[in-house]
C-alpha positions as CSV (number, residue, x, y, z in Angstrom):
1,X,3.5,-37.0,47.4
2,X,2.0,-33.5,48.4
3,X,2.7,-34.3,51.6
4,X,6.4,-35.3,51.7
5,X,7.2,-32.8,54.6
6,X,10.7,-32.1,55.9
7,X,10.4,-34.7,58.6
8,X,9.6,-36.8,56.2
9,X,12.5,-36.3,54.4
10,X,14.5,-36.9,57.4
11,X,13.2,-40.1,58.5
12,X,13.8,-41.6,54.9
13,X,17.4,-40.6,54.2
14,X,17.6,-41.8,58.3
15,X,16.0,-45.1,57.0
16,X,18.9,-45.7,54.0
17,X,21.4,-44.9,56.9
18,X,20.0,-48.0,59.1
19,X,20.1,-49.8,55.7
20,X,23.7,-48.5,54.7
21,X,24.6,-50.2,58.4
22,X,22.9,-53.6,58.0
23,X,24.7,-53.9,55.2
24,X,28.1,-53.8,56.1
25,X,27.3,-55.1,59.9
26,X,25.7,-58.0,58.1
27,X,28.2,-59.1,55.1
28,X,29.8,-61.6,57.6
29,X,26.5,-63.8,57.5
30,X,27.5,-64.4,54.0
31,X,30.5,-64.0,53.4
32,X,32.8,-64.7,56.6
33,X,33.2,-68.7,56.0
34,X,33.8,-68.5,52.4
35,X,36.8,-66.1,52.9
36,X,38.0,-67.9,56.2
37,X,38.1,-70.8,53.9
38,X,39.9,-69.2,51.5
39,X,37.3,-70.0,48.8
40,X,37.1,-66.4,47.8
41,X,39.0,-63.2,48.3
42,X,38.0,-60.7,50.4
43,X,36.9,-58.2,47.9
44,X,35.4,-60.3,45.5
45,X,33.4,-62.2,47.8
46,X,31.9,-59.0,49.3
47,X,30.7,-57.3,45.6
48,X,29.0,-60.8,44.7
49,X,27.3,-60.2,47.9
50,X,26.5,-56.8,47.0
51,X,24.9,-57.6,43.5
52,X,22.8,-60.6,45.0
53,X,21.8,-58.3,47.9
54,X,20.3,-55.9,45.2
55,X,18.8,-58.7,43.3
56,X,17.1,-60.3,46.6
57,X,15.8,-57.2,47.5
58,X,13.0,-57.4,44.5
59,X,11.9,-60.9,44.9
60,X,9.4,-60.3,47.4
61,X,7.4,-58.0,49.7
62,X,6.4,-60.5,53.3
63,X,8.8,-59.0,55.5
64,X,8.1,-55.4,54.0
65,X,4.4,-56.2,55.0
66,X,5.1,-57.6,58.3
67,X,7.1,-54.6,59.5
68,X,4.7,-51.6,57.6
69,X,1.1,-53.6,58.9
70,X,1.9,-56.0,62.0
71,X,4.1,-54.9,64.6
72,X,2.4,-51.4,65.4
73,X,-0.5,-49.4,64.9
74,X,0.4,-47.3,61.9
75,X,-2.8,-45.0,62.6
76,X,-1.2,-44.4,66.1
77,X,1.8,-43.0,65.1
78,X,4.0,-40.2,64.0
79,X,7.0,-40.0,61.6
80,X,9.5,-38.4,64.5
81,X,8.6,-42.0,66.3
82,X,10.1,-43.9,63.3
83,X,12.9,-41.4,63.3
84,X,13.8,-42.1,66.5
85,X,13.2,-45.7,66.5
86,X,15.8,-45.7,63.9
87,X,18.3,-43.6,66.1
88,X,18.6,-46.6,68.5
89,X,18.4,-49.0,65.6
90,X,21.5,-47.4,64.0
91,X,23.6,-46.9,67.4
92,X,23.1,-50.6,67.9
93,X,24.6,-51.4,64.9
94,X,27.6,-48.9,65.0
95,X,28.4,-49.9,68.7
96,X,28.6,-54.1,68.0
97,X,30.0,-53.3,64.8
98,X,32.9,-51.6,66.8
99,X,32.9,-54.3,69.0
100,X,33.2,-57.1,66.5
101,X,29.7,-58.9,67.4
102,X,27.7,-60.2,64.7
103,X,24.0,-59.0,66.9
104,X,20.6,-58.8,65.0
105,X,20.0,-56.2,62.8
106,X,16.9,-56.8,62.7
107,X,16.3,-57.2,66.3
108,X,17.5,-53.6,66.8
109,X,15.0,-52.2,64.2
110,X,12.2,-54.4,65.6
111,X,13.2,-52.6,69.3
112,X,13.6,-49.2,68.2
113,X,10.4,-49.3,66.9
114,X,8.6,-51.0,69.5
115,X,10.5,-48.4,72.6
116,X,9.5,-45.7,70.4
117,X,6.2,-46.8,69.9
118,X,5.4,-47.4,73.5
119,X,7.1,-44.0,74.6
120,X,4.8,-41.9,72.4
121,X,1.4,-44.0,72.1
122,X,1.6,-46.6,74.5
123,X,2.1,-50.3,74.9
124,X,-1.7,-50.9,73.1
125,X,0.1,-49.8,69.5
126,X,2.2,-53.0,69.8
127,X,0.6,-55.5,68.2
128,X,1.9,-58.4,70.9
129,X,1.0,-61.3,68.9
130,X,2.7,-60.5,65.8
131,X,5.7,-59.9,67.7
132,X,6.0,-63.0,69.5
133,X,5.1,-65.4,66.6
134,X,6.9,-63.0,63.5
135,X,9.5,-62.1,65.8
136,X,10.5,-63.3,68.9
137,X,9.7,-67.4,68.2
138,X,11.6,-67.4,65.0
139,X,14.6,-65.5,67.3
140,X,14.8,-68.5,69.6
141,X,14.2,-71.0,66.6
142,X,16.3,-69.6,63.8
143,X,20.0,-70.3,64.9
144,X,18.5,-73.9,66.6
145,X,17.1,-75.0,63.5
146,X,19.9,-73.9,61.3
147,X,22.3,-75.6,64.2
148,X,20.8,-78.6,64.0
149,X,20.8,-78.2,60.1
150,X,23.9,-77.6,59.7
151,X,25.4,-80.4,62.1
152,X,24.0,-83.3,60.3
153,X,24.8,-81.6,57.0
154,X,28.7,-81.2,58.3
155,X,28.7,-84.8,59.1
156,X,26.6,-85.8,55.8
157,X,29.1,-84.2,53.8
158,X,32.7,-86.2,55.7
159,X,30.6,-89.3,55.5
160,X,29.8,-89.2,51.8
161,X,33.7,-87.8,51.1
162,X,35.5,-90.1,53.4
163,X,36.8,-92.1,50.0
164,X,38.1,-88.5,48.8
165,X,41.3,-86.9,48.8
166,X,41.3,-84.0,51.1
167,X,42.4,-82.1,48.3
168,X,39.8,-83.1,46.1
169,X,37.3,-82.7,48.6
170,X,38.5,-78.8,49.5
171,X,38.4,-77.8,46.3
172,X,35.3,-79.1,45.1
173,X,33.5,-77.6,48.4
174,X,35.0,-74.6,47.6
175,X,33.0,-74.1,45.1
176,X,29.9,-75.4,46.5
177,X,31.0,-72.8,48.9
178,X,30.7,-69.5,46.5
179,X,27.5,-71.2,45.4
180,X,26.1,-71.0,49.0
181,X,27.6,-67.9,50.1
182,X,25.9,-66.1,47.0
183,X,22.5,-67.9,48.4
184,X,22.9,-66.4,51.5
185,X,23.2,-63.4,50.1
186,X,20.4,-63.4,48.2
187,X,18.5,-64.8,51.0
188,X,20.2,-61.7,53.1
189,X,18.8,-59.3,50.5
190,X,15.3,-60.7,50.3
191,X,14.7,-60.7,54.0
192,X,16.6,-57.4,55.4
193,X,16.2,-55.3,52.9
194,X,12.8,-55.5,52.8
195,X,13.2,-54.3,56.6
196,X,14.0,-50.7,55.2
197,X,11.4,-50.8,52.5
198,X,8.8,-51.7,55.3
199,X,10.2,-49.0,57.9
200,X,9.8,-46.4,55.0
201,X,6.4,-47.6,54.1
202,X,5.3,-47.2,58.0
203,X,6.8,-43.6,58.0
204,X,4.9,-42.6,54.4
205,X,1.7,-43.9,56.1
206,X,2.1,-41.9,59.2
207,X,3.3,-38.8,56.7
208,X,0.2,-38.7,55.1
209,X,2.3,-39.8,51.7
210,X,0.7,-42.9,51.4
211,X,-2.9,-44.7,52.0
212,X,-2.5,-46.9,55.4
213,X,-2.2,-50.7,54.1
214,X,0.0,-49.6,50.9
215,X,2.7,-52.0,49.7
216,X,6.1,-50.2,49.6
217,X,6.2,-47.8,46.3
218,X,8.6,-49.0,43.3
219,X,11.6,-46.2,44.3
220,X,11.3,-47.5,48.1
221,X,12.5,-50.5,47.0
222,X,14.9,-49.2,44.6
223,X,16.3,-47.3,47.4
224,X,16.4,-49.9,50.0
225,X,18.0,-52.2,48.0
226,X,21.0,-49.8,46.4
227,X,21.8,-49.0,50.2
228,X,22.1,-52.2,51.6
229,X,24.3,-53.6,48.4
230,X,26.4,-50.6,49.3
231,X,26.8,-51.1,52.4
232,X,27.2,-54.7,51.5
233,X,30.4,-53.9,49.2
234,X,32.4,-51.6,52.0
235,X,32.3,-55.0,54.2
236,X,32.0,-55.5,57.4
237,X,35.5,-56.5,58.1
238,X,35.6,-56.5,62.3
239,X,31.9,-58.9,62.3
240,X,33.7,-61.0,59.0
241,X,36.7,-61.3,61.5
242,X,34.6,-63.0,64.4
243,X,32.1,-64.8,62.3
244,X,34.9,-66.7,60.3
245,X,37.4,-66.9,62.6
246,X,36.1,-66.0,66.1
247,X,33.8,-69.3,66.8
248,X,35.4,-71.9,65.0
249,X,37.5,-72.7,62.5
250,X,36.0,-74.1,59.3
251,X,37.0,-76.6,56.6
252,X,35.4,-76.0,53.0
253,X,33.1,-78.9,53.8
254,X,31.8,-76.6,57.2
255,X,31.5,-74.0,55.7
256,X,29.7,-75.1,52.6
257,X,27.0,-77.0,55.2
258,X,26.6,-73.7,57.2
259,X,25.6,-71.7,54.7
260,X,23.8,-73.8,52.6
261,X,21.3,-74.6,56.1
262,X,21.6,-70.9,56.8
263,X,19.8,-70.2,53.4
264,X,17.5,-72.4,53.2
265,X,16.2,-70.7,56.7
266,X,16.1,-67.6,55.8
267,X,14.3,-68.2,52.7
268,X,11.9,-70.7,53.9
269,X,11.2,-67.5,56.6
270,X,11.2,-64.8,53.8
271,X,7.9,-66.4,52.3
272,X,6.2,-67.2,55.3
273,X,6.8,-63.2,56.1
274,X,8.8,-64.1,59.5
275,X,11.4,-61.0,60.6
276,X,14.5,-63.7,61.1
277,X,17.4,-62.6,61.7
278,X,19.9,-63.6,59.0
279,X,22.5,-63.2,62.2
280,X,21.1,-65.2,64.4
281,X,20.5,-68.0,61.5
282,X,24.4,-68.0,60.3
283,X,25.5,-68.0,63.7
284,X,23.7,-71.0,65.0
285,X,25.1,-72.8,61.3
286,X,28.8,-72.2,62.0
287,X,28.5,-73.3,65.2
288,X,27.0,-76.0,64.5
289,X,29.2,-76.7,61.5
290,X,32.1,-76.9,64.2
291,X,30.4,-79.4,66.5
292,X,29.3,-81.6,63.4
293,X,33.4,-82.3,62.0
294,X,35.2,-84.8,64.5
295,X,37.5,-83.0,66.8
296,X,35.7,-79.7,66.2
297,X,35.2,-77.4,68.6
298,X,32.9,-74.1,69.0
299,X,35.2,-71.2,71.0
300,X,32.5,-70.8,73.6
301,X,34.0,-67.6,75.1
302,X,33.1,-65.6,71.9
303,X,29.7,-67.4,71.8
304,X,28.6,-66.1,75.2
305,X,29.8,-62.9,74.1
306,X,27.0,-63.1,71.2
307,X,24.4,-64.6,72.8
308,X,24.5,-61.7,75.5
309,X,25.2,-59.5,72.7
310,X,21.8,-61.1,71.2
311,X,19.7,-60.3,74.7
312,X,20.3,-57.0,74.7
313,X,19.7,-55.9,71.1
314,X,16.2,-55.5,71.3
315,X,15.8,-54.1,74.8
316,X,19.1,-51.9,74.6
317,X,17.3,-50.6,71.0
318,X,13.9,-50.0,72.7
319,X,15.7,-47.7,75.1
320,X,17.7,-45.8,72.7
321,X,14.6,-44.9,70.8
322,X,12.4,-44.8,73.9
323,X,14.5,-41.4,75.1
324,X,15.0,-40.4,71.1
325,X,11.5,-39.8,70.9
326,X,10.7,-38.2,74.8
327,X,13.5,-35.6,73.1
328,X,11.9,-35.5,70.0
329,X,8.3,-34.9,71.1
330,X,9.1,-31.6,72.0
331,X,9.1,-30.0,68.8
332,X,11.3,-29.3,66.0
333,X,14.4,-28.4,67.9
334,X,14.3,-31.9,69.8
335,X,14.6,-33.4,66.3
336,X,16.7,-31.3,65.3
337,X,19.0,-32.2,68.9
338,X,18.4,-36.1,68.6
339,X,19.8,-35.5,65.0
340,X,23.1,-34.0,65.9
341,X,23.4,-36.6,68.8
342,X,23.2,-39.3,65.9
343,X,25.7,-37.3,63.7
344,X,28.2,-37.1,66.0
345,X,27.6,-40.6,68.1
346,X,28.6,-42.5,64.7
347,X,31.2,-40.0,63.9
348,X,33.2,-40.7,67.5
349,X,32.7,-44.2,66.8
350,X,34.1,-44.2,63.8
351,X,37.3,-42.7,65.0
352,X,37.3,-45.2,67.5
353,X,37.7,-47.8,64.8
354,X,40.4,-46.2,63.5
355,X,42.4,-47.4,66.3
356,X,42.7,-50.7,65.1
357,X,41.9,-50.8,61.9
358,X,40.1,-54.0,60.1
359,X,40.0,-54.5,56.3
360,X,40.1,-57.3,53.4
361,X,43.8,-56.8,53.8
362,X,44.2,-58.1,57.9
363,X,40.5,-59.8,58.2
364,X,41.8,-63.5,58.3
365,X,45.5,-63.4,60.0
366,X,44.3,-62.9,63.5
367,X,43.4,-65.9,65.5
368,X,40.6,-65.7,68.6
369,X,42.3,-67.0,71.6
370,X,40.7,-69.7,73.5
371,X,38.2,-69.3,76.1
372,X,38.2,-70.9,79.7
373,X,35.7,-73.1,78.3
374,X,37.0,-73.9,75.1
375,X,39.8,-75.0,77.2
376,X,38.7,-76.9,79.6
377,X,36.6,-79.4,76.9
378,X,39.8,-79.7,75.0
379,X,41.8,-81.1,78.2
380,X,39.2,-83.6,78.7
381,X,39.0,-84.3,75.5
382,X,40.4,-87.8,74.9
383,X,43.2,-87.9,72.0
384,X,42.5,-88.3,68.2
385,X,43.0,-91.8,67.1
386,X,45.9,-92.8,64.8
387,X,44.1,-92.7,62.0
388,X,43.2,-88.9,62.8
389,X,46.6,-88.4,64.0
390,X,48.5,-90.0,60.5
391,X,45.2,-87.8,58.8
392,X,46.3,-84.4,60.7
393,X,50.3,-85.0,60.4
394,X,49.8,-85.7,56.4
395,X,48.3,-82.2,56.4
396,X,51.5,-80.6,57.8
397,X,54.4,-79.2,55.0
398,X,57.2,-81.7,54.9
399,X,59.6,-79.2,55.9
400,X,57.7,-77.7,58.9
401,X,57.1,-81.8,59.7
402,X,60.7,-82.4,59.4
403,X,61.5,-79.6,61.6
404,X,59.0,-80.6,63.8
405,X,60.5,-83.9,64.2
406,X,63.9,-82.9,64.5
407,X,63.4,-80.1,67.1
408,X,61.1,-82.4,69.3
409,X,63.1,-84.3,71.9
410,X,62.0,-88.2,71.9
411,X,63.6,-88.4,75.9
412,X,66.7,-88.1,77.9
413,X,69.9,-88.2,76.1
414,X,72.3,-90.9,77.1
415,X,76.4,-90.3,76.9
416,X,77.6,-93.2,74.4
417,X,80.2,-94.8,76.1
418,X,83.6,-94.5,75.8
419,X,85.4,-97.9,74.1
């Protein structure tokens, strides 16, 4: 470690910083349905997600590799190109985070790096291969495969409880649900963590503080994994807002299916080495969670706004870091500027947030207003049956359905008359 220079230094702590942010823009994945559902409280379910995105962090090293040996050349680059990758990586975060958008952490590393790759070396240090089959496939074929997953396993899961009573059945896929959401989590840690450890790695090799093809040092690890669980506990309440409430709404048997499909993506991903977003692969279960219950339906307004939100990430990123590192290249003062500009960018935006503020206290009571398309499927949508009906009205209080009945006009009154 002779060679730990200042720079260094800086793009390490910078490094925790991008992994403080995924951790709180990136709680929703696991946690959002399970406290929509009611199947844990806010602040609970966010610490078990802390601790099991500490424990996920050590189980294994793929994604690490995949970030610190295949996307770019590490002989081909310097650490002020990794500090500014992680500039437009962080911004990214901060700015959808404000925004209320569950986008890709991952995708925004995976841009910064590439724009700041290609602005200091060239597009030859981009190894294109790895990033279309590590990278971009699994983007397109994450949320479709934990979709699909989690449609069938929505329907699986009425079809097999259809004897039940819906009380029964909501309290027993509750706690399937804690049992999922703590997978996810675990999953979360094992995949995005390792993003930071591999980033790290990358900038040690290009710092001279590591042989190039090193697996990520013991305190890396330790490091990466205490700043994402950290991160993790603060929540992310304004993405835990959307993701639970924003696209659907879920019943304990959704929300158990969309997590439980989610997982098993992002493991099976994890061990193949694949940089999935964990995002992208909770998204595409929720929603697909809400198209698998009868009479569901998926709030396609907010959808678009994630999908866009999802296209942008990695060129929006690549940008960011593309002009970081023009700045930086010119010495120690252009660091030393691009660092300020990051200081005081997530500073503003901060305060911004303070506008409206989002916590475990307010996270579930607001409901996302329909979209033009959400409404125009529901008015051509023919009506529930009446067993559905006689199944929704049973769900009502008997006061508020008394009220209900007795405030609702059955037609036009007619005078009694007079004898």
């Amino acid at each position: 470690m002779e060679n730990f220079s200042l720079i260094l230094a800086i793009v390490v702590i910078t490094a925790l910083a991008f992994d403080f942010t995924n951790g709180f823009h990136d709680t929703a994945n696991a946690m959002a349905t399970t406290i929509s559902t009611g199947a844990m409280k806010p602040k609970v379910a966010v610490a078990m997600s802390a601790v099991l995105n500490l424990v996920g962090a050590f189980l294994s090293i793929e994604v690490a590799n995949t970030i610190s040996k295949g996307l770019v050349d590490e002989s081909g680059i310097q650490p002020e190109v990794i500090f500014a990758a992680l500039v437009g990586a962080i911004l990214w975060n901060l700015l959808t985070w404000l925004v209320g958008l569950p986008s890709s952490s991952s995708h925004a590393l995976m841009g910064g790096l590439i724009g700041a790759t290609i602005a200091s070396v060239g597009t030859g240090a981009v190894h294109g291969d790895v990033l279309v089959t590590k990278v971009l496939i699994p983007a397109v074929a994450a949320p479709l495969v934990a979709g699909i997953a989690a449609m069938f396993a929505t329907r699986l899961t009425y079809k097999l409880g259809q004897h039940t009573s819906e009380k029964a059945a909501g309290k027993g896929y509750r706690a399937g649900q804690i049992a999922s959401a703590g997978l996810v989590s675990l999953a979360h840690g094992t995949n995005d963590a390792q993003k930071t450890m591999g980033i790290i790695t990358l900038a040690l090799v290009a710092g001279g503080a590591l042989a190039p093809d090193s697996d990520p040092p013991v305190w890396v690890i330790v490091s990466a994994g205490m700043a994402i669980a950290l991160g993790t506990y603060l929540g992310g309440w304004r993405i835990i807002r959307t993701m639970g409430k924003g696209l659907t709404d879920l019943q304990p048997q959704q929300g158990f299916a969309a997590q439980t499909s989610a997982a098993t993506v992002i493991l099976a991903s994890s061990h193949l080495g694949f940089s999935l977003s964990t995002t992208h692969s909770v998204s595409g279960a929720v929603m697909g969670a809400g198209l698998g219950r009868k009479g569901g339906v998926v709030r396609w307004s907010t959808a678009t706004r994630m999908f866009v939100a999802w296209g942008l990430t990695l060129p929006a990123a690549a940008l960011v870091a593309a002009l970081a590192e023009w700045v930086t290249s010119h010495g120690t003062w252009g660091t030393a500027v691009v660092a300020v500009f990051l200081i005081a960018s997530s500073a503003a935006i901060w305060v911004i947030s303070r506008r409206e503020v989002v916590d475990h206290t307010n996270v579930i009571d607001a409901e996302e207003p329909p979209g033009v398309v959400t409404t125009a499927i529901a008015a051509v949508t023919p009506p529930p049956t009446v067993a559905v009906a006689e199944e929704l009205a049973a769900t009502i209080p008997a006061p508020a359905a008394a009220t209900a009945g007795a405030e609702t006009p059955t037609g036009p009154s007619t005078p009694t008359p007079a004898v």
